[in-house]
C-alpha positions as CSV (number, residue, x, y, z in Angstrom):
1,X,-158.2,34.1,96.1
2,X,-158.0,30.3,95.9
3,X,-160.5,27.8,94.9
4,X,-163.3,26.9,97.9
5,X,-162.9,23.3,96.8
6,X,-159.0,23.2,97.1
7,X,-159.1,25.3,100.5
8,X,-161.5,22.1,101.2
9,X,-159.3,19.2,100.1
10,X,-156.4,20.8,102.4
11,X,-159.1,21.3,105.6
12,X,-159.6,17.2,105.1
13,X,-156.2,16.5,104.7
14,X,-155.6,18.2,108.1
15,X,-158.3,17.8,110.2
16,X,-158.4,14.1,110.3
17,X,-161.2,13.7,112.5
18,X,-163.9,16.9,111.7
19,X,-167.3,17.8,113.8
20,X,-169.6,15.8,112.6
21,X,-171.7,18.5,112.1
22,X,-168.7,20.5,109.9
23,X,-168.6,17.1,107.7
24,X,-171.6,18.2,105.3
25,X,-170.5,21.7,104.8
26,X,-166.8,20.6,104.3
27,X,-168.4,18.2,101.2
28,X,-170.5,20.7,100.3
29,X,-167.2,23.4,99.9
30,X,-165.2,20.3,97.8
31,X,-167.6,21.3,95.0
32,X,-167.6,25.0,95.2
33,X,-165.2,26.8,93.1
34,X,-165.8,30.6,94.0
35,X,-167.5,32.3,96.9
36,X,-170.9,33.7,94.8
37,X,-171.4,29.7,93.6
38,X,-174.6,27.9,94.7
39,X,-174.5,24.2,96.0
40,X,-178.4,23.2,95.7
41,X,-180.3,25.8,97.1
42,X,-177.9,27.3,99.2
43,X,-175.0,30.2,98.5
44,X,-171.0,29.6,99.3
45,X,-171.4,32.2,101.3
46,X,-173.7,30.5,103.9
47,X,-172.1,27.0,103.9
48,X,-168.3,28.7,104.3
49,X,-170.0,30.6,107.4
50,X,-171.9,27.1,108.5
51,X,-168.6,25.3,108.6
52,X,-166.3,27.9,110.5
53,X,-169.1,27.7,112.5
54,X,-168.9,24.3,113.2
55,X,-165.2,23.9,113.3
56,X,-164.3,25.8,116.5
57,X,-162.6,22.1,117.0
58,X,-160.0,22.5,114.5
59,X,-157.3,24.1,116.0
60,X,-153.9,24.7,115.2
61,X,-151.5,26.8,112.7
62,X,-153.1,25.5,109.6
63,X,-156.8,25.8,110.8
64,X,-156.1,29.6,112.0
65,X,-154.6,30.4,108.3
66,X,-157.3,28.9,106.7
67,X,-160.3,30.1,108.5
68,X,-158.6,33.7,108.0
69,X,-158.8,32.9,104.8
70,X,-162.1,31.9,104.8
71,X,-162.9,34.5,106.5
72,X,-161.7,37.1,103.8
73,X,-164.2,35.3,101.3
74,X,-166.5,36.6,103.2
């Protein structure tokens, strides 16, 4: 399983122009390391699930692949 916060710096390399309302979840997932972290008061768990939430606009190969992935975490 790879790093939340590297799965995050490939999403922004990507999607060049996210949801606005993906964008604090996405920052939020640049810090996380693993799936059972916390990011203030909240788990990984519930931000990953807020940003695929969020980022029905990301489409393409590389936004399928990694919201399967994502999706596994979970």
């Amino acid at each position: 399983m790879r790093n939340i916060s590297a799965i995050a710096c490939e999403i922004k390399k990507d999607w060049t122009k996210p949801n606005y309302a993906a964008i604090p979840y996405l920052n939020a997932m640049r810090v996380i390391s693993d799936i059972n972290d916390k990011y203030g008061y909240d788990d990984a768990r519930s931000i990953v699930r807020y940003f695929l939430s969020n980022a029905s606009s990301w489409r393409g190969e590389k936004a399928k692949a990694i919201k399967t992935e994502l999706k596994a975490m979970l």
